[in-house]
C-alpha positions as CSV (number, residue, x, y, z in Angstrom):
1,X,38.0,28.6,24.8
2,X,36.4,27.5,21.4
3,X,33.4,30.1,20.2
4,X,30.0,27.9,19.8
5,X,28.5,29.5,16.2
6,X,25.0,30.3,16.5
7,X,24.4,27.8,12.9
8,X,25.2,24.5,12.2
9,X,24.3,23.4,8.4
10,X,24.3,19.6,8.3
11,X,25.7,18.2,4.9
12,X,24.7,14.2,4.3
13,X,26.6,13.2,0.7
14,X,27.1,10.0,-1.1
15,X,28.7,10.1,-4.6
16,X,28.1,14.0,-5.0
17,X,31.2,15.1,-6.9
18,X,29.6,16.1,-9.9
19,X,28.2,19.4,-7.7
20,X,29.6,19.2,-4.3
21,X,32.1,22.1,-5.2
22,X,29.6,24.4,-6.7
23,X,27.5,23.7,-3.3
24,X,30.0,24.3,-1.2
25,X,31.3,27.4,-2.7
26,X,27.8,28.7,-2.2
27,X,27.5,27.7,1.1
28,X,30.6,29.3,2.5
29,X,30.3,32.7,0.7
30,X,27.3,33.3,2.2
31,X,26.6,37.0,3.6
32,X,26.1,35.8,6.9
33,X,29.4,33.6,8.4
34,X,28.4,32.6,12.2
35,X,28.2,29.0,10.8
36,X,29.7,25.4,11.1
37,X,29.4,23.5,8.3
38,X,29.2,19.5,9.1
39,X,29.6,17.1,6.2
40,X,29.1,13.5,6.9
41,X,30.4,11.4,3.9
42,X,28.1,8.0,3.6
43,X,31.4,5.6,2.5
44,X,30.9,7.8,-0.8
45,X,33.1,5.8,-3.8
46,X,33.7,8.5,-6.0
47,X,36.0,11.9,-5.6
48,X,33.7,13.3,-2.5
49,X,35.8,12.9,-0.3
50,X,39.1,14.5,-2.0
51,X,36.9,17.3,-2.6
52,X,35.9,17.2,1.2
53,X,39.4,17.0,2.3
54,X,40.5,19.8,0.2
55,X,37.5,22.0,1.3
56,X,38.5,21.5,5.4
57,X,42.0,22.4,4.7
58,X,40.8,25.7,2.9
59,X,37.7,26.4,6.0
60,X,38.3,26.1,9.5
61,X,34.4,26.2,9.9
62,X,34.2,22.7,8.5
63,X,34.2,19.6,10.4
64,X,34.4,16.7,8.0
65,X,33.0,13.1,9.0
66,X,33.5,10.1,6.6
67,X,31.0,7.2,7.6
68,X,33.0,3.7,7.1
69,X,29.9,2.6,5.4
70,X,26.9,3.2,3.6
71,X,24.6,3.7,6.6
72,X,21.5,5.2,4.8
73,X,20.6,8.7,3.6
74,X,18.4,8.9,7.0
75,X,20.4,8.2,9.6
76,X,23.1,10.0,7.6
77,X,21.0,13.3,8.0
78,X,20.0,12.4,11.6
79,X,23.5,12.1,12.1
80,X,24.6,15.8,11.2
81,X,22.1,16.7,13.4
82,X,23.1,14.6,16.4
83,X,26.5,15.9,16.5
84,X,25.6,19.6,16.0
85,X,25.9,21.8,19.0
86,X,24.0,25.7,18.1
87,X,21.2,27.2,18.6
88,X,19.9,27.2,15.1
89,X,20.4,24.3,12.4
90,X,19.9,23.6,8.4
91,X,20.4,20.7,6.3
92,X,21.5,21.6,3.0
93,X,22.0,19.3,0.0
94,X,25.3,18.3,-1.9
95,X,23.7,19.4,-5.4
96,X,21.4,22.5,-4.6
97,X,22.3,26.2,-4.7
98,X,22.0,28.9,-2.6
99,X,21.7,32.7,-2.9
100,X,24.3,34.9,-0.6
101,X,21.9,36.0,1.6
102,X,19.8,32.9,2.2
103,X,21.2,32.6,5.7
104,X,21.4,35.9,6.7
105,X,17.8,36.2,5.7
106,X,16.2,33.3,7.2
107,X,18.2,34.1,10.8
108,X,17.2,37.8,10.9
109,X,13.3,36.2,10.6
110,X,14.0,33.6,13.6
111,X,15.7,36.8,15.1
112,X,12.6,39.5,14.4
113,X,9.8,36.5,15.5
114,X,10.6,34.5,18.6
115,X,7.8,32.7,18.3
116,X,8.6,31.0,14.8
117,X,10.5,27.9,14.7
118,X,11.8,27.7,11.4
119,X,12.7,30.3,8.5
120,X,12.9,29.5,4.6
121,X,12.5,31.0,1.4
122,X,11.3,30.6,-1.6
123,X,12.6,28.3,-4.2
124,X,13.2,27.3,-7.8
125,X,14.3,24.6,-9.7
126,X,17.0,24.5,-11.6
127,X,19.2,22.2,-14.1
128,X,22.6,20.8,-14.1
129,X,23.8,23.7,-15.4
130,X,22.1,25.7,-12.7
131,X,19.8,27.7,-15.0
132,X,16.4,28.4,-13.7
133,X,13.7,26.3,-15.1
134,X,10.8,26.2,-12.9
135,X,10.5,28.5,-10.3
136,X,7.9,27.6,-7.1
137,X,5.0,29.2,-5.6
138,X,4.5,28.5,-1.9
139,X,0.9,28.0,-1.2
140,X,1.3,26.4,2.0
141,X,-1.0,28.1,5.4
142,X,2.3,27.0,7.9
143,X,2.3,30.6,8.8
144,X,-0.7,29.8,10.7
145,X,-1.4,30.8,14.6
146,X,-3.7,28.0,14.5
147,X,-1.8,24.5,14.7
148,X,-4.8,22.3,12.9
149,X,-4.0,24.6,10.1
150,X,-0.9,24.5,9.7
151,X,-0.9,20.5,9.6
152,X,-4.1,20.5,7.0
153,X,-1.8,22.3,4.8
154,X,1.1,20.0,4.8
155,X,-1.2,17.1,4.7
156,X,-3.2,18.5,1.5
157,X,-0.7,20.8,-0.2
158,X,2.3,19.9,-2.3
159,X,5.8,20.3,-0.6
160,X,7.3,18.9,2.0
161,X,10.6,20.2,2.3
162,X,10.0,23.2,4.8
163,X,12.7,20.6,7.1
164,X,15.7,22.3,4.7
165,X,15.2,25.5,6.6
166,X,16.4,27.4,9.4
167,X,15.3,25.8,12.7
168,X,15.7,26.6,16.4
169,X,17.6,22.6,17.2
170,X,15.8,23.0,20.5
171,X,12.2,22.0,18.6
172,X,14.1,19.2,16.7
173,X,15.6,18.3,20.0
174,X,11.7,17.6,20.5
175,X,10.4,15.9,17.8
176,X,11.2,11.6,16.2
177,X,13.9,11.9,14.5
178,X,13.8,11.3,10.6
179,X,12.5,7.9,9.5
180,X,12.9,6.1,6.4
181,X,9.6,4.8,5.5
182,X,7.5,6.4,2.2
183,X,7.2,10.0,3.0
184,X,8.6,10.4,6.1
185,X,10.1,13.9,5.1
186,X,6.2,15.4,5.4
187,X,5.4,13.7,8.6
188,X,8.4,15.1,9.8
189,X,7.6,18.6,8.7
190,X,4.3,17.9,10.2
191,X,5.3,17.2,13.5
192,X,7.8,20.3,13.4
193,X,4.4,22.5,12.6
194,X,2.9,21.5,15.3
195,X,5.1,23.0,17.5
196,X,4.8,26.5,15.8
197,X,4.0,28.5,12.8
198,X,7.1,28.6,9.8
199,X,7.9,31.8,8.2
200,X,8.5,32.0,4.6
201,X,10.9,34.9,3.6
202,X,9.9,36.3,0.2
203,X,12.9,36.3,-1.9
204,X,14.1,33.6,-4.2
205,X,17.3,32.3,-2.4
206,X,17.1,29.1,-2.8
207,X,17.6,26.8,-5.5
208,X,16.9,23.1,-5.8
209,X,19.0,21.3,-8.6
210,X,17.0,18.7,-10.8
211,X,19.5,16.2,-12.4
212,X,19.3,12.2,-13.2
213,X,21.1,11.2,-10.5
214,X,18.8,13.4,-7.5
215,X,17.7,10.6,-5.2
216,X,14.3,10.8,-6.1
217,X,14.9,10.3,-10.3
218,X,17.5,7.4,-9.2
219,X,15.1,5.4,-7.2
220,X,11.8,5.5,-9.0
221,X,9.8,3.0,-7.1
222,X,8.7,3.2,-3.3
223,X,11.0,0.2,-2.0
224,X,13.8,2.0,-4.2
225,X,13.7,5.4,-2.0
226,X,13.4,3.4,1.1
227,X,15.9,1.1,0.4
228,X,18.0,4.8,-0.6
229,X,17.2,6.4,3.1
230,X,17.7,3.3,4.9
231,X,19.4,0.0,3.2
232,X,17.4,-2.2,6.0
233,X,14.5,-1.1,4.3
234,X,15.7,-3.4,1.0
235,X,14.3,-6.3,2.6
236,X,11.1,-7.4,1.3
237,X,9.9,-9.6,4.1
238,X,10.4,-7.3,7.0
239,X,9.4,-4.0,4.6
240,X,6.9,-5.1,2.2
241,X,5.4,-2.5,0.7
242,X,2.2,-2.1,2.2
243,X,4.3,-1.5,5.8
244,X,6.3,1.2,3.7
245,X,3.1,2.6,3.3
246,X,1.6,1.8,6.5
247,X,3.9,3.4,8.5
248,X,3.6,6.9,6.6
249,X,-0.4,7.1,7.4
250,X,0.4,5.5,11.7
251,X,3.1,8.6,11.1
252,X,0.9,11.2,10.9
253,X,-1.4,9.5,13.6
254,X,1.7,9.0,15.9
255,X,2.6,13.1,16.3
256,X,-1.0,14.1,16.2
257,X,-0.8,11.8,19.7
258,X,3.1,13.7,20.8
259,X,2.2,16.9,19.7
260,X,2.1,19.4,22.4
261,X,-1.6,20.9,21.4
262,X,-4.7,21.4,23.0
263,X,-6.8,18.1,22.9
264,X,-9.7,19.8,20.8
265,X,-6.4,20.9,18.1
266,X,-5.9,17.1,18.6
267,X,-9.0,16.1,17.7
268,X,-9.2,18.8,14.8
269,X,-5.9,17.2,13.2
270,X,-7.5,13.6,13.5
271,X,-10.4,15.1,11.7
272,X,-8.1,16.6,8.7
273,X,-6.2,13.3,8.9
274,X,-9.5,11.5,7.5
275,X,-10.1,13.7,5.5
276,X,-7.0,13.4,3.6
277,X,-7.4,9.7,3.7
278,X,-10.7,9.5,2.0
279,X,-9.0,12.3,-0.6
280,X,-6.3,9.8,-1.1
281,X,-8.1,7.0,-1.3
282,X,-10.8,8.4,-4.0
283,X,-8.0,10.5,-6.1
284,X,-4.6,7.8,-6.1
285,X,-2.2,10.6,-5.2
286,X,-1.0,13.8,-4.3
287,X,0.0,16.8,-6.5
288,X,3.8,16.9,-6.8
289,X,5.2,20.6,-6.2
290,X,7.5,19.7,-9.8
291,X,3.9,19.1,-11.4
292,X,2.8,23.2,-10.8
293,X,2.7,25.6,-13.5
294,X,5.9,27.3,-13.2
295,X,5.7,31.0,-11.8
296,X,6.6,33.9,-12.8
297,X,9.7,35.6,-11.9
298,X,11.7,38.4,-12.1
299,X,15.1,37.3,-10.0
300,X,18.4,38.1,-11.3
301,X,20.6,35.2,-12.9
302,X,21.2,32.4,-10.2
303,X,25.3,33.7,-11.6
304,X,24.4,36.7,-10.0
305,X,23.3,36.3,-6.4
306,X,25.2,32.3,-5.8
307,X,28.8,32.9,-4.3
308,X,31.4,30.9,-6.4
309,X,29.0,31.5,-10.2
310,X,30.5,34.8,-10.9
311,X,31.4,35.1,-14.6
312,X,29.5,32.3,-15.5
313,X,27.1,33.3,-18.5
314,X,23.8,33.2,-17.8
């Protein structure tokens, strides 16, 4: 009889052999092992899926999926998720970093706090060469008893990507799946909020590579991204724009109407939801989290704490 892990990380790639390896080294040295590890190759062209391959035959905790085409970089995370079967899941990326503990750290919070849905740490940015450059302060209130609160603070703060935590798969079992239209990442970690409170763990473990070919450097416009997490989304008549953008503000409005909250926490969120609006519409944008003064920090090297960096210099 197999043994179900307790984790299931959920690794969408396409084209990421420049830092797959380093990723993946990371990922399966990590302190805590109860994991299976679920890459989906999107129909990559490069040497992803040699490096796949060769990572399987080397892990028994892999399971290794190659799509026979490009299907999107949405549905290519939903899928990960869809064929998972634990308790707990994480997606991870193809190009960030992660500390030893990372895991170990965000399951002993889910463990310690039954009634938080999702763990993560804090974060930094670093370069191709995996050197710290700016490292993140999160300001964010999703630690909050109060739902309304929580989803003010991901409407009005810069982030976003609390979803690349550690999260019970029985709230995600709950909520839309991932869409593909501008933003769709924060109505998503929206909709996860308002199903409980997040914890933050307060050690850097987690580190967020900044390159030219990320996703979001590659595709600089807002058909460009959408086209990136869905290729239906390329077509101009049936996605202009303005839907792209349409669909992020009915997103918000949509799980305020699912959420399982009081009808007065309802009512609170449509209030912060027109608040933001007016905001957006007098200001133009939202703060990026890259656009923060960096913090300061007094981690050891990324070499130090990242499974697979030892001996690099610093």
């Amino acid at each position: 009889m197999t043994t179900v892990p307790r984790l299931s990380l959920g690794l969408p790639v396409y084209n990421g052999e420049e830092y797959l390896a380093e990723s993946l080294d990371a990922l399966l040295g990590q302190t805590f092992e109860d994991f299976e590890l679920i890459i989906s190759d999107n129909a990559s062209t490069d040497g992803t899926d040699e490096i796949c391959r060769r990572y399987a035959e080397k892990d028994s905790r892999i399971r290794y999926v190659r799509q026979p085409k490009n299907i999107g970089a949405t549905p290519n995370h939903n899928f990960v998720f869809d064929v998972s079967r634990t308790e707990l899941f994480k997606w991870v990326s193809h190009d960030d970093l992660y500390a030893r503990d990372l895991l170990k750290r965000c399951v002993e919070a889910l463990d310690e706090r039954p009634d938080i849905i999702l763990a993560h740490c804090d974060q930094a940015i670093i370069d191709g060469d995996g050197r710290i450059v700016q490292p993140l302060e999160y300001t964010l209130n999703t630690g909050s008893r109060h739902a309304p609160d929580r989803f003010r603070s991901i409407l009005f703060e810069p982030g976003g990507d609390d979803f690349y935590g550690v999260i019970r798969a029985d709230v995600l079992r709950c909520v839309k799946p991932l869409d593909s239209y501008h933003h769709a990442d924060r109505t998503y970690s929206a909709e996860m909020a308002l199903h409980g409170p997040f914890y933050q763990v307060p050690e850097l473990l987690y580190f967020r590579r900044d390159h030219p070919g990320r996703a979001e450097r590659a595709n600089p416009t807002i058909r460009s991204r959408c086209a990136n997490l869905d290729p239906r989304r390329a077509n101009r008549l049936r996605n202009p724009t303005v839907r792209l953008l349409g669909e992020y503000i009915y997103g918000f409005a949509d799980l305020i109407r699912r959420a399982p909250i009081s009808a007065a926490d309802k009512r609170e969120c449509f209030g912060h939801l027109g608040a933001w609006l007016t905001n957006r519409a007098r200001s133009g944008h939202g703060e990026r989290v890259e656009d923060r003064a960096p913090t300061a920090s007094d981690v050891a090297t990324v070499n130090e704490i990242v499974a697979g960096r030892e001996g690099r210099l610093a």
